[in-house]
C-alpha positions in Angstrom: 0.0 0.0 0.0 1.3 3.6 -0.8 -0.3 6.5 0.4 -1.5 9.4 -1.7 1.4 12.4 -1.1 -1.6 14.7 -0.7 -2.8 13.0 2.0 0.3 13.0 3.9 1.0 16.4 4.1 -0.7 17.0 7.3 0.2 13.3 8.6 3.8 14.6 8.6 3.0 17.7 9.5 1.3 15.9 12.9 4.2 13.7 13.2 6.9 17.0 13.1 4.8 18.8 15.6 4.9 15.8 17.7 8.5 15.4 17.6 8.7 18.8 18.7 6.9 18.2 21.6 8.5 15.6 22.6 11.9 17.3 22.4 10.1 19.9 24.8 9.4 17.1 27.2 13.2 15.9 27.1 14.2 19.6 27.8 11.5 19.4 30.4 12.7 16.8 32.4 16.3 18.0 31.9 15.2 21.2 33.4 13.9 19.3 36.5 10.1 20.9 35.9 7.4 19.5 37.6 6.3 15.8 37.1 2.5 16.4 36.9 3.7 18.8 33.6 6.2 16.1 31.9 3.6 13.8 32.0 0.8 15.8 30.6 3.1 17.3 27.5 4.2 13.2 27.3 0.1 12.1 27.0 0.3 15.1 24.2 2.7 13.3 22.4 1.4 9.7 22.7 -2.3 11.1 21.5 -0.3 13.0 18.1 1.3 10.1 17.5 -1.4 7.2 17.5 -3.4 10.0 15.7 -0.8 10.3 12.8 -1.1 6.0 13.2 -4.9 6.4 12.7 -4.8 8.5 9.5 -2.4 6.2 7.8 -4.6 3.8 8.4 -8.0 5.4 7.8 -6.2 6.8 4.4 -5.0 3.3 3.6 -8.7 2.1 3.9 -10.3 4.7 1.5 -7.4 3.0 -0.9 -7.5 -0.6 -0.4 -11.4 -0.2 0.0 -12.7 2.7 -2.0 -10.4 2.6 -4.8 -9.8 -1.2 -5.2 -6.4 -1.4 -4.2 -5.8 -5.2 -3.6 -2.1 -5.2 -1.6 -3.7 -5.1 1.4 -6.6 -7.0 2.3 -9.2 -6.3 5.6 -6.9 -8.6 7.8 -4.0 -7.1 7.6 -5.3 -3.2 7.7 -7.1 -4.6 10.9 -4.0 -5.7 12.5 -2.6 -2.8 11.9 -5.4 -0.6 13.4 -5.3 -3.5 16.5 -1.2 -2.3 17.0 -1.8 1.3 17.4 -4.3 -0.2 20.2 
């Protein structure tokens, strides 16, 4: 399965603000700031991350799905979905 470049745009565009944030939380905890804010910039990451996973995924549906594309069958786009779980 390939994904449409249009329709990664703002999948990598997620995934950059993501690693941003988590090179805040690495200052963070370098800095020695509170525990209770680590951990809540941390949960920001996880949640951009599995949401980057969710729209290669959804995407890869509307293809394998929508527009007949046979590389990938239901079984193996659920799995996928079930790892991001």
């Amino acid at each position: 399965m390939e994904l449409d470049s249009t329709e990664l745009t703002p999948i990598i565009n997620r995934l950059k603000r993501a690693q941003g944030q988590l090179a805040g939380v690495t200052r963070m905890l370098e800095e020695g700031k509170d525990c209770k804010d680590v951990v809540t910039q941390l949960a920001a990451v996880s949640k951009a991350l599995d949401r980057a996973g969710f729209a290669i995924i959804a995407s890869g549906l509307e293809q394998c799905l929508v527009r007949g594309d046979a590389s990938m069958d239901t079984k193996d786009l659920e799995k996928l979905f079930l790892s991001l779980a």
